[in-house]
C-alpha positions in Angstrom: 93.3 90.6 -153.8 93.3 89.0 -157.3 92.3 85.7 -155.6 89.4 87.6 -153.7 88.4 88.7 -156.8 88.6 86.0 -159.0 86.5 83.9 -155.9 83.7 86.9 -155.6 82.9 85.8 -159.8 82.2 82.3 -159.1 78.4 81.8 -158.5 78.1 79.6 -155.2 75.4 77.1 -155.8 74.0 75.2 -152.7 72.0 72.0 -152.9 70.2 69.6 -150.5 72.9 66.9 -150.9 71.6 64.2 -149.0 67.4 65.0 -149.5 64.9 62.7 -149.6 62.4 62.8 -151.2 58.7 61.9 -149.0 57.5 59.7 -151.5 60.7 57.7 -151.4 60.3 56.9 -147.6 58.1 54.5 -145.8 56.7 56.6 -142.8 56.5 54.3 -139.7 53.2 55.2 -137.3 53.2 52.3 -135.6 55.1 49.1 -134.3 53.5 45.8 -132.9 55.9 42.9 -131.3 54.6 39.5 -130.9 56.7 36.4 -129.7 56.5 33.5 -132.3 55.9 30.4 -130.7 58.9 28.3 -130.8 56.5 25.3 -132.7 56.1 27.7 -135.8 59.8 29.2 -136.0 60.7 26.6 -138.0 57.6 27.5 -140.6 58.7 31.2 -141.2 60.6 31.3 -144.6 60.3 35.2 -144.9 63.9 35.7 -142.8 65.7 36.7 -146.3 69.3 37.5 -144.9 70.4 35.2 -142.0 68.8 31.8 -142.4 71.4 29.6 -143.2 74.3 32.1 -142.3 76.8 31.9 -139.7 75.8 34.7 -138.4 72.2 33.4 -137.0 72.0 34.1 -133.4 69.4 31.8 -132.6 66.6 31.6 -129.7 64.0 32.9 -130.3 62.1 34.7 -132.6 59.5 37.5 -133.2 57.2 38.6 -135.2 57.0 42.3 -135.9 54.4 44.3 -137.3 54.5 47.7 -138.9 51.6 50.4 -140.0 53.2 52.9 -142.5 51.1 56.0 -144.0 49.7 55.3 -147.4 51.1 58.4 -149.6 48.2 61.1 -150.3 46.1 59.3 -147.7 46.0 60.9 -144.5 43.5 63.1 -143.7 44.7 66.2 -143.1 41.7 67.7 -141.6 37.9 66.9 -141.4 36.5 64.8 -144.3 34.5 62.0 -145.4 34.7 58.6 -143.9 34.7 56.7 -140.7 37.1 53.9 -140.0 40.3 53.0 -142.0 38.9 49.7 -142.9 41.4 47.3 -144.4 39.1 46.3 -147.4 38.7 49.8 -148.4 40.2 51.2 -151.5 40.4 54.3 -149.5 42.6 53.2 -146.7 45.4 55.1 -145.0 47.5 52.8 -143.8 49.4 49.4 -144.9 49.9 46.7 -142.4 52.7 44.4 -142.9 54.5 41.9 -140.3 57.5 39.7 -140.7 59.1 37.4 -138.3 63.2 37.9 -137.1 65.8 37.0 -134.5 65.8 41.6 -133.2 63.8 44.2 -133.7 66.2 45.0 -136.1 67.0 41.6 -137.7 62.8 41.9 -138.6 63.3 45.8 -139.8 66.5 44.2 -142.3 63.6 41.6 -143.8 60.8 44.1 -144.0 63.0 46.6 -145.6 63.9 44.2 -148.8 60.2 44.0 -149.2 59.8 47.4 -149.3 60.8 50.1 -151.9 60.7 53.3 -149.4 63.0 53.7 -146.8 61.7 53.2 -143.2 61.1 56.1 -141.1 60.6 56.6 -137.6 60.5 60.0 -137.0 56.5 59.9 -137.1 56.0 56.9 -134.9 53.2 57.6 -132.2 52.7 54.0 -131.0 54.5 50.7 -130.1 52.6 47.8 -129.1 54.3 44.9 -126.9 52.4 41.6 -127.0 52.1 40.5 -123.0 53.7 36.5 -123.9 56.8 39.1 -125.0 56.9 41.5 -122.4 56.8 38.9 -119.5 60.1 37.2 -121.3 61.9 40.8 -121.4 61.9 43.6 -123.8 65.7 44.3 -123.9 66.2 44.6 -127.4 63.3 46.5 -127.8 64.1 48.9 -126.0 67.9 48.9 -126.8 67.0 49.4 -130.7 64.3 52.0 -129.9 67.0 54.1 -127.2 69.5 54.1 -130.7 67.4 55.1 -133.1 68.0 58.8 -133.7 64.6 59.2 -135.3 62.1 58.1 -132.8 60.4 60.9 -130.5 60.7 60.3 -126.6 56.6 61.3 -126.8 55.5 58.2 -128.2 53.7 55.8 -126.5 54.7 52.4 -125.7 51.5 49.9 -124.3 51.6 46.1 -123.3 48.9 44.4 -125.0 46.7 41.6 -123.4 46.7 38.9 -126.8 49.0 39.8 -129.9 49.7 43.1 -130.5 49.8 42.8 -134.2 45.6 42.8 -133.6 46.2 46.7 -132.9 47.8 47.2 -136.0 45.2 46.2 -137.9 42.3 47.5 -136.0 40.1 49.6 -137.7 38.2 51.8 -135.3 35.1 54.0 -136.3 36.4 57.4 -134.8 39.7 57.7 -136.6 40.6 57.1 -139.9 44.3 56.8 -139.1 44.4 53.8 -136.6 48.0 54.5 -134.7 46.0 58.0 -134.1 43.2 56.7 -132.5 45.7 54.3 -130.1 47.6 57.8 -129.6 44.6 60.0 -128.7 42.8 57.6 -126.5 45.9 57.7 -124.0 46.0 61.4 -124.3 42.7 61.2 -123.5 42.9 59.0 -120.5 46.1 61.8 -119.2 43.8 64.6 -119.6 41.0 63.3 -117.8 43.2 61.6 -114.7 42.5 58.0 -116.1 46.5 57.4 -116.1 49.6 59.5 -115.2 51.7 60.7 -118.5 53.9 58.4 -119.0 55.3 58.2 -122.7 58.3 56.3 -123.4 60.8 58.7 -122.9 60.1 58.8 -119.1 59.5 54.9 -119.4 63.0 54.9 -120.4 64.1 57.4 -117.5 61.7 55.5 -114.7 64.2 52.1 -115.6 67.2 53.4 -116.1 67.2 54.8 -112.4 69.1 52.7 -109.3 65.8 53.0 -107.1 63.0 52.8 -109.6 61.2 50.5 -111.9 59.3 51.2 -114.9 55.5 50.9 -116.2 53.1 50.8 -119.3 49.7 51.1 -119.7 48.0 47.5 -120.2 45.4 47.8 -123.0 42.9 44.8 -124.6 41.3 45.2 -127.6 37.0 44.6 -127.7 35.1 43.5 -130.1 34.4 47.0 -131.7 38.7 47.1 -132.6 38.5 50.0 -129.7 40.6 49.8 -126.7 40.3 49.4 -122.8 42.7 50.7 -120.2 43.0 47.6 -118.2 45.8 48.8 -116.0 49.3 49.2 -115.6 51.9 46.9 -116.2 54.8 47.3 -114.0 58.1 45.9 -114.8 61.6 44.5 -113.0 64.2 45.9 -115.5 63.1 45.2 -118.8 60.7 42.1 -117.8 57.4 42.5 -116.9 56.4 41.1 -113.5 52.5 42.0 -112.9 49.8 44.0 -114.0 47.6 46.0 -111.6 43.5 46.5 -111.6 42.1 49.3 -113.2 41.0 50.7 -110.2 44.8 50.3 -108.7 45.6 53.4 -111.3 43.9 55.9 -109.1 45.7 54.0 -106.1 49.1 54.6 -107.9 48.6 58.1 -108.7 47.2 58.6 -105.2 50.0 57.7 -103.6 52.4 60.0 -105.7 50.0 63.0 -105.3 49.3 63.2 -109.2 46.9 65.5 -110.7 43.6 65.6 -112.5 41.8 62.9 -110.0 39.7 61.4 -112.5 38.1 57.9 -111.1 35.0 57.4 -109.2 33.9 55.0 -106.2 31.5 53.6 -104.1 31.3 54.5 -100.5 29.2 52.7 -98.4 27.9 54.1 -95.0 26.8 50.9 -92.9 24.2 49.5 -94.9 23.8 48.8 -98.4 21.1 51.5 -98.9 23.8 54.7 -97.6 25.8 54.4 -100.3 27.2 57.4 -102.3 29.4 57.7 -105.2 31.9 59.9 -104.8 34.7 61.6 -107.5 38.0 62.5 -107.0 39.2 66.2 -107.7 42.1 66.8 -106.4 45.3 65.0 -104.6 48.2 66.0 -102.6 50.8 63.6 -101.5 54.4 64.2 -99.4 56.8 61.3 -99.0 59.3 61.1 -96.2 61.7 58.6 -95.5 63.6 57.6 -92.0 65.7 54.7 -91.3 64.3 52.6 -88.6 65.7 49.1 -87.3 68.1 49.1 -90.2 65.8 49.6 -92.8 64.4 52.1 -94.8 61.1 53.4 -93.2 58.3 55.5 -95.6 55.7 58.0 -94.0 53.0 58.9 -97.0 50.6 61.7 -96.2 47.9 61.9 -98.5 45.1 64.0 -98.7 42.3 64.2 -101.4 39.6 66.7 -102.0 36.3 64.7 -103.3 33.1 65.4 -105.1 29.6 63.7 -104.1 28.0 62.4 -107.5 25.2 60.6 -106.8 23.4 58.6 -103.8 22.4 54.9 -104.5 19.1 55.1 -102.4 16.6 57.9 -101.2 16.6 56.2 -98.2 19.8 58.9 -97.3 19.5 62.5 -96.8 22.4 64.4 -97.3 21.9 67.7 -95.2 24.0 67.3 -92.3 28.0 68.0 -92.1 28.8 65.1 -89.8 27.3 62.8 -92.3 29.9 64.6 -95.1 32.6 64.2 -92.1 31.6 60.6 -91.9 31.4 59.7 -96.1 35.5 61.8 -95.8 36.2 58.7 -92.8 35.1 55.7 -94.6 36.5 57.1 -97.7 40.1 57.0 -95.9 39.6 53.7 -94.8 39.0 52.0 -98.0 42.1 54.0 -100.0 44.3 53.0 -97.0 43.4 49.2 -97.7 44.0 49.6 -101.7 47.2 51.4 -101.4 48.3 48.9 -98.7 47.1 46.3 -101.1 49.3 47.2 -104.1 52.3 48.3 -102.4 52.3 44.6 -100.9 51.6 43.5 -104.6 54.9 45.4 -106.1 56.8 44.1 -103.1 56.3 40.7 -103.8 57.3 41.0 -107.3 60.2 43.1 -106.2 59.1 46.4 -108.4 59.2 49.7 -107.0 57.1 51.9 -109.8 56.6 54.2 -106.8 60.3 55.4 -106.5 61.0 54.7 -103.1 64.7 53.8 -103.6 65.1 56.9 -105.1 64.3 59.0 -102.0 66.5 57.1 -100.0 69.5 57.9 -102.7 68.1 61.3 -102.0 67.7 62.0 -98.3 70.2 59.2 -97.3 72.8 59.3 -99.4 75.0 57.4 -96.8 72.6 54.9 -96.0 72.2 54.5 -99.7 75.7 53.8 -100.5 76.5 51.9 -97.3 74.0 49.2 -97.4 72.4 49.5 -100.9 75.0 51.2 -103.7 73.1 49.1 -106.6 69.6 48.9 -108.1 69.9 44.9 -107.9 70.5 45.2 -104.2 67.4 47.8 -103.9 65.4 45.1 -105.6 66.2 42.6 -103.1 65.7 45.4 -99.8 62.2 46.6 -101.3 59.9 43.8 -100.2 61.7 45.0 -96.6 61.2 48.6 -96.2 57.6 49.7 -94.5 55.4 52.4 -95.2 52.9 54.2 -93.1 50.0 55.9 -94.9 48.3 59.4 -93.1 45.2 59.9 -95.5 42.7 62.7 -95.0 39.9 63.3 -97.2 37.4 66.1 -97.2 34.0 66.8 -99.2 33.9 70.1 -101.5 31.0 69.8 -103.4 28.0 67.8 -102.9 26.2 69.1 -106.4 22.7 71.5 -106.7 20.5 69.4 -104.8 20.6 69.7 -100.9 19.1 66.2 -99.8 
């Protein structure tokens, strides 16, 4: 009781032992990765820590680039200003790049030139050069998959030409660069230009026996904004192709996903019945039998379409059958482009579509009979057929009747 007492005196202080302060650390937004060509290795003298030592690994190098918030700098809501130039006195962001064996080998140099600590915990964007991703991205993403700090919603692009370029873009409609790279793939999610796919579920898509992963492919214009140029799909953690713009509606077709959001051209004989038509809506249901030894895919697809816009007076639209007849030659020309990139994954031995992993699903046996491994899936894809059931149907053909 006397020790109870003598305990219930003492004030108990508490304290935020390990805090630190925000102006101490170096906040992170963005990340680029370029490959150094092998000529100019020998030119870098930045590498502060392992040149020299016993413990260089070697091979080759990279060149990474980092965009960290300016303290007292980002806008917190609307205000004056258009672009983050880098000239300005007023920018938000710093851009520096230094060259190193890893990812982390480069964060070790940056960090002794910096007097914040790096952190990650508000990175939105990392940017893979394409000379990089084709070698592999292993260490990539084995630094990014241990770092405790970074969000699984960021997004991770390949870039056609260095990726450093994106770091110091300045585009007009953001003041905060890495925001503008962030919202314009939001964007392109919310309006059906590309399924969501941050790099948390890149992460998941690779790591599974059946499936490969993909990024969005991206080039930067001459106003420093960016285009969606496709989607580069991957074999582990190398990329092996890049698809057409076009060929995202075709991937997101074929796995039923939702807002539709690209347009096309459907001709009806001649050049002069043409229409534009616009995707609403998809559906899509996968099933999988073994026939002849092999795994066998039926894909029934059906898509709900607009009608936009005809090309040429010379066609009236007032009659069903002609609606019947835009839904036909609509279905013909989405079986060719989903033939066509299914045959293009196959022959680099990627399946982004997940085909393996219905088989581990429905056919368990089969799977770990003949397959048991995501190598061995690799090898059987370019094997397997698919059959594709596609039905499309007109809602909406605007206002005007003819």
């Amino acid at each position: 009781m006397a020790l109870i007492a003598l305990l219930s005196s003492v004030p108990l202080l508490t304290g935020c032992w390990d805090r630190l302060e925000i102006e101490d650390r170096a906040v992170v937004l963005g990340i680029s990765v370029d490959a150094i060509d092998p000529s100019e290795a020998e030119k870098e003298d930045e590498i502060t820590h392992l040149r020299g030592s016993y413990l260089e690994p070697g091979g080759s190098m990279i060149r990474l680039g980092v965009q960290i918030a300016v303290p007292g700098r980002i806008p917190l809501g609307p205000g004056e200003g258009g672009g983050s130039g880098q000239g300005s006195s007023k920018r938000t962001v710093w851009v520096m790049d230094v060259p190193g064996y890893t990812i982390d080998d480069a964060l070790m140099n940056l960090q002794q030139q910096l007097s914040g600590q790096l952190f990650f915990g508000h990175l939105r964007v990392i940017v893979v050069s394409e000379s990089l991703a084709r070698k592999g991205i292993q260490n990539l993403n084995d630094y990014l998959r241990r770092n405790s700090q970074l969000r699984r919603m960021a997004w991770m692009m390949v870039t056609k030409g260095k990726a450093l370029d994106l770091m110091k873009s300045a585009p007009e409609l953001e003041r905060v660069p890495t925001l503008y790279l962030m919202s314009t793939m939001d964007s392109a999610v919310r309006m059906g230009k590309f399924p969501t796919n941050y790099v948390g579920m890149y992460w998941s898509r690779a790591s599974k026996k059946g499936q490969e992963g993909f990024l969005p492919y991206v080039e930067m214009k001459k106003e420093q904004n960016i285009e969606l140029k496709g989607m580069a799909y991957f074999k582990k953690d190398r990329m092996v192709g890049v698809t057409k713009p076009f060929e995202i509606a075709t991937y997101m077709v074929i796995k039923g996903l939702n807002p539709a959001g690209y347009r096309a051209f459907v001709r009806l004989g001649n050049p002069e019945r043409t229409v534009m038509v616009y995707a609403t809506s998809r559906k899509s249901k996968i099933n999988v039998d073994i026939r002849n030894g092999l795994p066998h895919f039926d894909v029934n697809i059906f898509t709900e379409l607009n009608l936009e816009e005809k090309v040429s007076n010379e066609l009236t639209v007032n009659r069903s059958s002609l609606l019947r007849e835009v839904g036909k030659q609509n279905e013909k020309a989405l079986l060719s482009s989903v033939e066509s990139l299914i045959e293009q994954t196959k022959q680099a031995h990627s399946d982004i579509f997940g085909f393996g992993e219905y088989v581990r699903a429905m056919k368990p046996g089969y799977w770990r009979t003949h397959v048991k491994s995501k190598e061995a899936w690799q090898e059987m894809y370019p094997r397997i057929t698919v059959d594709f059931h596609i039905h499309s149907r007109i809602r909406r053909i605007g206002m005007k009747a003819r």
